[in-house]
C-alpha positions in Angstrom: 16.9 52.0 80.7 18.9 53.7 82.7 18.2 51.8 86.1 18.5 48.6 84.3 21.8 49.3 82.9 23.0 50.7 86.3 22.0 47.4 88.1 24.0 45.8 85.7 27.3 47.7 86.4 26.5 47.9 90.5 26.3 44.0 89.9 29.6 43.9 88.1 31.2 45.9 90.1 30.1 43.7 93.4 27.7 46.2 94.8 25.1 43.1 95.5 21.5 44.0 96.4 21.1 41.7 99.0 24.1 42.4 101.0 24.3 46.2 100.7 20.8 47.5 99.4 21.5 51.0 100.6 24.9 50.9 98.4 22.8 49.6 95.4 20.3 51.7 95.7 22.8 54.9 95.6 24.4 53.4 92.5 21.3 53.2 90.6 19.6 56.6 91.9 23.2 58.0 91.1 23.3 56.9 87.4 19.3 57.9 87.1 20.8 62.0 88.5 23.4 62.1 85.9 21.2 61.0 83.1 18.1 63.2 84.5 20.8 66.3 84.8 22.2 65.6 81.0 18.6 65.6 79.7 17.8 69.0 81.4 21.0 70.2 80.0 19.9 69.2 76.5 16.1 69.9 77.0 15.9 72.8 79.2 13.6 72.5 82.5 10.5 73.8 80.8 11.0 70.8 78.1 12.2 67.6 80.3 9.1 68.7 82.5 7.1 67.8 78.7 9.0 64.6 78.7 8.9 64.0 82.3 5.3 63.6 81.5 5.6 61.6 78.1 7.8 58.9 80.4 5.2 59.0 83.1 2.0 57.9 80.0 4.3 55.6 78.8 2.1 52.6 80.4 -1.3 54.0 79.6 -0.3 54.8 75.8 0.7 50.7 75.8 -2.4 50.0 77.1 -4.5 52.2 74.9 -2.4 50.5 72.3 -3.1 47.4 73.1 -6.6 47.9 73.5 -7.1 49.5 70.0 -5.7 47.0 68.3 -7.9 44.6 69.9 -11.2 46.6 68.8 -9.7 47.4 65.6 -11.1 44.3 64.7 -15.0 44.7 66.1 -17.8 46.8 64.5 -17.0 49.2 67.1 -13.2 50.7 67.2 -11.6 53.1 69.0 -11.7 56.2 67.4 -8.6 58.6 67.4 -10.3 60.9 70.0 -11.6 57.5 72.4 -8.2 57.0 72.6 -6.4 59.7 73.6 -9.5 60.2 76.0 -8.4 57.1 77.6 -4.7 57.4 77.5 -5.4 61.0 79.4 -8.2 58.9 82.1 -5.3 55.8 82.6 -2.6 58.4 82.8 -4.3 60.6 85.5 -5.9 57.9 87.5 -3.4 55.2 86.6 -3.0 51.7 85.1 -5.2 48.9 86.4 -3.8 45.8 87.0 -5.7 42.9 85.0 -6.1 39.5 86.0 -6.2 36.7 83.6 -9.1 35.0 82.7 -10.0 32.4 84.5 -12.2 29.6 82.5 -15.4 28.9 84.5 -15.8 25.4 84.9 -19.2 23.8 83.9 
């Protein structure tokens, strides 16, 4: 949230992206050190390595997620173990992108 938030206040404070995308992109990396540097504080480097790596399965977990809840309703769900199996596989080798369906036309 933190990059979000710091675009916001770079905006306001007339750092525009298109003009000056070098200034822009120092606010926002600058805002992302702090917060990284307050979290170490609080953590400790052995610990925000731990979260460094929850943040990073962040998109696999809401896949898996995602993907449970949809089988949840077949004969054949994802059992606890399936899951974090996957989460660990999407995590590692990353996210695929999916296409929407297209209807085939008959």
């Amino acid at each position: 949230m933190v990059g979000f938030d710091s675009m916001v206040v770079a905006h306001e404070q007339g750092i525009d992206p298109s003009t000056d995308p070098k200034g822009f992109f120092m606010a926002v990396m600058s805002a992302q050190k702090t917060v990284d540097s307050q979290i170490v504080s609080l953590l400790g480097p052995g610990s925000y390595g731990e979260f460094q790596k929850y943040e990073a399965s962040v998109p696999a977990r809401n896949t898996v997620n995602s993907l449970t809840q949809s089988l949840s309703y077949s004969s054949t769900p994802l059992t606890e173990d399936q899951s974090a199996r996957v989460t660990q596989l999407l995590s590692q080798y990353g996210n695929p992108r999916c296409r929407p369906a297209i209807p085939s036309r008959s």
